[in-house]
C-alpha positions in Angstrom: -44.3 -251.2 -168.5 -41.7 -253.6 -169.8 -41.6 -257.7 -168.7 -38.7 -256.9 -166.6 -40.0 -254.0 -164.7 -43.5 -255.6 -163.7 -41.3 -258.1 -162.3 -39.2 -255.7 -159.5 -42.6 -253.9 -159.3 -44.1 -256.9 -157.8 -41.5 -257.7 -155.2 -42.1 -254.3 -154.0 -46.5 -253.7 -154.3 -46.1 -257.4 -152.1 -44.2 -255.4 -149.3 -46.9 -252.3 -149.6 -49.6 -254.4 -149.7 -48.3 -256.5 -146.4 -49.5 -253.8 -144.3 -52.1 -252.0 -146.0 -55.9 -252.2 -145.6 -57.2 -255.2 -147.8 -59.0 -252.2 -150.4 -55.6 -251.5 -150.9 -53.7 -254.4 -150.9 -56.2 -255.8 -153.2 -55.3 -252.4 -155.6 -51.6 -253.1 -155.4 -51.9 -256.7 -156.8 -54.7 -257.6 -158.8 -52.7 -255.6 -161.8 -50.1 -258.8 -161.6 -53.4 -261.0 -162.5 -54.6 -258.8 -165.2 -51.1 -258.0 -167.0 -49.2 -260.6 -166.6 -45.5 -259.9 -168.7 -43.9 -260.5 -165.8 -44.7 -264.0 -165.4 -44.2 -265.1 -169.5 -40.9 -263.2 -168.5 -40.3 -265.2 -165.4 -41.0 -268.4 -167.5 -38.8 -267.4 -170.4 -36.1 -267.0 -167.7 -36.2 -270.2 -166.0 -36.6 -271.9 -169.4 -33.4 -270.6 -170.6 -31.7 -271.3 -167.7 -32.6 -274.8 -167.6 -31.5 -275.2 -171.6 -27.8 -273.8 -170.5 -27.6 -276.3 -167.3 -30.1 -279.2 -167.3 -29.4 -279.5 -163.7 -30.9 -275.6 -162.7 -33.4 -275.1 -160.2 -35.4 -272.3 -160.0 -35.3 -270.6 -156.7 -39.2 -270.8 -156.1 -40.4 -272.9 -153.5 -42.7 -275.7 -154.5 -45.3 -277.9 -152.9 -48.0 -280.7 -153.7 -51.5 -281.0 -152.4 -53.5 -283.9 -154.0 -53.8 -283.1 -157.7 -52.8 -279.4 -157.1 -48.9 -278.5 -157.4 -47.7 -274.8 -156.4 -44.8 -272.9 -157.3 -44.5 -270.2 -154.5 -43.9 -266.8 -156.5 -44.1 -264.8 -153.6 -45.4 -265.1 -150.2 -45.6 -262.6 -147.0 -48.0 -263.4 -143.8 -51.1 -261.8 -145.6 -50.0 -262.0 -149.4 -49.5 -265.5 -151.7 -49.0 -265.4 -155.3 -48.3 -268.6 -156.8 -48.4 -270.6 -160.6 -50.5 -273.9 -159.7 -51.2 -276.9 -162.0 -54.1 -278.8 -161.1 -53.9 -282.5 -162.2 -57.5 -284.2 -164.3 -58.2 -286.2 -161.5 -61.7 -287.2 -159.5 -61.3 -285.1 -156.4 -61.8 -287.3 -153.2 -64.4 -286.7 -150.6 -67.1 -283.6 -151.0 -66.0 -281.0 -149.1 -65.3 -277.8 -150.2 -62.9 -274.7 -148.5 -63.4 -271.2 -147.5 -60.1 -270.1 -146.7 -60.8 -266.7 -145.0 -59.1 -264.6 -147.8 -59.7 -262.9 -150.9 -58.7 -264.8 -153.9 -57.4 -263.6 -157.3 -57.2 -266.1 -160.0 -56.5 -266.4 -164.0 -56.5 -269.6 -166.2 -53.9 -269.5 -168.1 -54.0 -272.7 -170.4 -58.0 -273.8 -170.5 -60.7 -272.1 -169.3 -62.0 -272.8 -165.6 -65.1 -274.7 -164.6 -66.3 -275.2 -161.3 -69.0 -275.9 -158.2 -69.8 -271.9 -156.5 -70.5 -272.2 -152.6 -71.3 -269.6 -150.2 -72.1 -269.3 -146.9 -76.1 -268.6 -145.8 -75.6 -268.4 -142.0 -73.9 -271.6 -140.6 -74.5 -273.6 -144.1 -72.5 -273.7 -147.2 -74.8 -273.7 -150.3 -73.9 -274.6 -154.0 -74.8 -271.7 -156.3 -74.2 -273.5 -159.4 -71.7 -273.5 -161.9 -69.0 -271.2 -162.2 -66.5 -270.9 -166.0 -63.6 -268.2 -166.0 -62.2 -268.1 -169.6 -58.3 -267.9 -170.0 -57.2 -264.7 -169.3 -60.1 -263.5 -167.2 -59.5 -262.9 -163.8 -62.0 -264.4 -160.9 -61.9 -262.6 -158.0 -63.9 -264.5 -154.7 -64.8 -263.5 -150.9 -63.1 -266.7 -149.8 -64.3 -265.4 -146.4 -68.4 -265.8 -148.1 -68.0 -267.9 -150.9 -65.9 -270.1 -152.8 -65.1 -272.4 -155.8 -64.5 -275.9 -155.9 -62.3 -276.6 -159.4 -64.0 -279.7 -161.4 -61.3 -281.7 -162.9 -61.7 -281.9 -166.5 -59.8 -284.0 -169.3 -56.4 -281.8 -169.1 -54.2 -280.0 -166.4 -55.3 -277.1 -165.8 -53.2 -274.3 -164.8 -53.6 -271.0 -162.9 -51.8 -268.1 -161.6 -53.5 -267.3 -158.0 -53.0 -264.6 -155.1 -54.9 -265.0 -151.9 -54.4 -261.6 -149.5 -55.8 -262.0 -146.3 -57.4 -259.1 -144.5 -55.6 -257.4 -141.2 -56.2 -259.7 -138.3 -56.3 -263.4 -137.6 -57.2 -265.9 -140.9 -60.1 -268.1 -139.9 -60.6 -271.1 -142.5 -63.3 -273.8 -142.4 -64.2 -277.0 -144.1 -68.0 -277.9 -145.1 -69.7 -281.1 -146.4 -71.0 -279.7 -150.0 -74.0 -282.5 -149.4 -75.2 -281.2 -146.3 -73.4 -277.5 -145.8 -72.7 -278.5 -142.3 -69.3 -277.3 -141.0 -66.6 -280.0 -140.6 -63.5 -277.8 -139.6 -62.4 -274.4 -138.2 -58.8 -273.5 -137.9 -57.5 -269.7 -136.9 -54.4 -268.8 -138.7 -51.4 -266.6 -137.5 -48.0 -267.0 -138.2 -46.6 -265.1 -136.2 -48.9 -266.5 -132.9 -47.7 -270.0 -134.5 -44.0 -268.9 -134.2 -44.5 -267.4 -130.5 -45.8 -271.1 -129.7 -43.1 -273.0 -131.1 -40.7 -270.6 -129.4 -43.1 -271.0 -125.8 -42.9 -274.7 -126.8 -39.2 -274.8 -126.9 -38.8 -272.9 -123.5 -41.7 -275.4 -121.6 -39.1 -278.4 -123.1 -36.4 -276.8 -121.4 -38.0 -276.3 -118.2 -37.3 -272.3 -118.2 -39.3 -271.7 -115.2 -37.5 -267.8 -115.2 -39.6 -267.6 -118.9 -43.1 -267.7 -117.3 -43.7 -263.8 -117.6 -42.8 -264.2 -121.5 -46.3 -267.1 -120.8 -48.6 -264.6 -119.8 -48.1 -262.1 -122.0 -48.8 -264.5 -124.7 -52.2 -265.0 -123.2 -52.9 -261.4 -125.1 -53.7 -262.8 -128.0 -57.3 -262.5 -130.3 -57.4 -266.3 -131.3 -59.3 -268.5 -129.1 -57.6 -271.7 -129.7 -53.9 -270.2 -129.4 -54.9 -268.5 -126.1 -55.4 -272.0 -124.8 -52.6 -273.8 -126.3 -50.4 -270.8 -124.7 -52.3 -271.8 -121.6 -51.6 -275.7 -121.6 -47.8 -275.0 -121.9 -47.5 -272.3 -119.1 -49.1 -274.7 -117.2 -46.9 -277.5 -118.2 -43.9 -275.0 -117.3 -45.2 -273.9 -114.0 -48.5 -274.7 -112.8 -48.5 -272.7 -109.8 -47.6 -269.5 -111.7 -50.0 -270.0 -114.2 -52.8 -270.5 -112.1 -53.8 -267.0 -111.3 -53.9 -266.7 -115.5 -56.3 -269.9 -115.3 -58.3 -268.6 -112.8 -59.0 -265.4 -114.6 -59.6 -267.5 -118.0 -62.3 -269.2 -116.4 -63.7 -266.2 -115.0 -63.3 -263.5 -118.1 -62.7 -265.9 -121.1 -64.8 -264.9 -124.4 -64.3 -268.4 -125.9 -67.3 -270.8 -124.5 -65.2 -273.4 -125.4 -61.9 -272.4 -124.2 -63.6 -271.0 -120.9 -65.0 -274.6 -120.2 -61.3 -276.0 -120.9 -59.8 -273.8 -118.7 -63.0 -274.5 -116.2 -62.3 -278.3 -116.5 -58.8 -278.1 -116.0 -58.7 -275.4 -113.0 -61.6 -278.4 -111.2 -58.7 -280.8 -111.7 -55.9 -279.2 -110.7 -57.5 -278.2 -107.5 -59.9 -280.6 -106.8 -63.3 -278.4 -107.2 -66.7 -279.4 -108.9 -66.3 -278.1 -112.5 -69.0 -275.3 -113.0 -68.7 -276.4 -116.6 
């Protein structure tokens, strides 16, 4: 397959993969990491484009974290491929990131070195050392285990897909010292949008909305059940109510069910069985 084609084929195996089984999706990209024509292709493009009007801009979207810069290649809800330079810096802190998704990744200048963690129960452990030579591809569990990147005395620079499994996205943080947990956070985009939106309508005062409240309450993540539930009741607390009294009542969350527990004691003035 030519430069050119592996390009348009990867525009449309991101769309298949979107809403196939992780197996799958996995199948229809990791061929991007292993022959990668379409990216030298990609560069050669931008690169002459840039020599016939210094003022070009490719149409990728970038973005900075620390010493790590991302070009976005491509990016659906479950699927992100991007080109990423990481910076020789010390890295800051000792924490390290499982972020709840499978991750694909080839050095493309220098080979990789790093710190392997995974998860034994509630603790994250080191396992050592982990090298990927340029042009190898290291696949991770992100969900199990992961790799913390040692900086080294050059950039270093990768091309990475992360393709999330069907479902909601939980990442955490850990202290690489101890292994304790320091963070959780459930990711959804599409429950993130329907919150902005719910948002918008509590700002508004759209009392005639609530209905469009409750069924938002259907949702698998814990924490975006509640948040759904603080603006409904910041819309109209009477509606919302019988939702809150159920929450307290059939809630899976321990945490969320002593929210709603402590909230429902204040709003009507009962001891909180929480």
């Amino acid at each position: 397959m030519t430069p050119g084609a592996l390009g348009a084929a990867l525009g449309q195996a991101v769309a298949a993969a979107q809403d196939a089984p992780l197996d799958r999706a996995l199948a229809l990209i990791r061929p991007f990491l292993h022959d990668i024509g379409w990216f030298n292709d990609l560069l050669a493009q931008g690169c002459a484009a840039m020599t016939a009007d210094p003022m070009h801009l490719p149409g990728f979207r970038a973005s900075r974290s620390g010493a790590a810069r991302h070009l976005v290649l491509a990016r659906t809800e479950r699927i992100w491929l991007s080109a990423t330079v990481i910076d020789p810096v010390e890295q800051a802190g000792s924490r390290v990131h499982f972020s709840g998704r499978h991750m694909l990744c080839r050095p493309l200048n220098r080979a990789l070195r790093g710190e392997g963690f995974r998860l034994e129960g509630e603790r994250a452990v080191s396992t050592g050392q982990r090298h990927c030579a340029v042009g190898d591809v290291l696949e991770l569990d992100e969900w199990r285990e992961t790799l913390r990147i040692l900086p080294d005395d050059a950039p270093l620079m990768l091309l990475r897909a992360q393709i999330a499994g069907q479902g909601p996205v939980c990442s955490r943080i850990y202290e690489s010292a101890t292994g304790a947990v320091v963070a959780r956070a459930e990711a959804d985009e599409g429950h993130a949008r329907a919150l902005m939106l719910l948002s918008l309508l509590r700002a508004q005062g759209r009392s005639d909305a609530a209905a469009r409240f409750a069924e938002a309450l259907d949702t698998p993540l814990a924490a975006q059940r509640w948040a759904v539930m603080r603006e409904y009741l910041a819309l109209d607390t009477a509606s919302a109510l019988p939702a809150l009294r159920a929450m307290v009542q059939a809630e899976s969350d321990a945490a969320v069910r002593a929210l709603a527990a402590g909230t429902l004691a204040q709003i009507e003035g009962v001891p909180c069985p929480a």
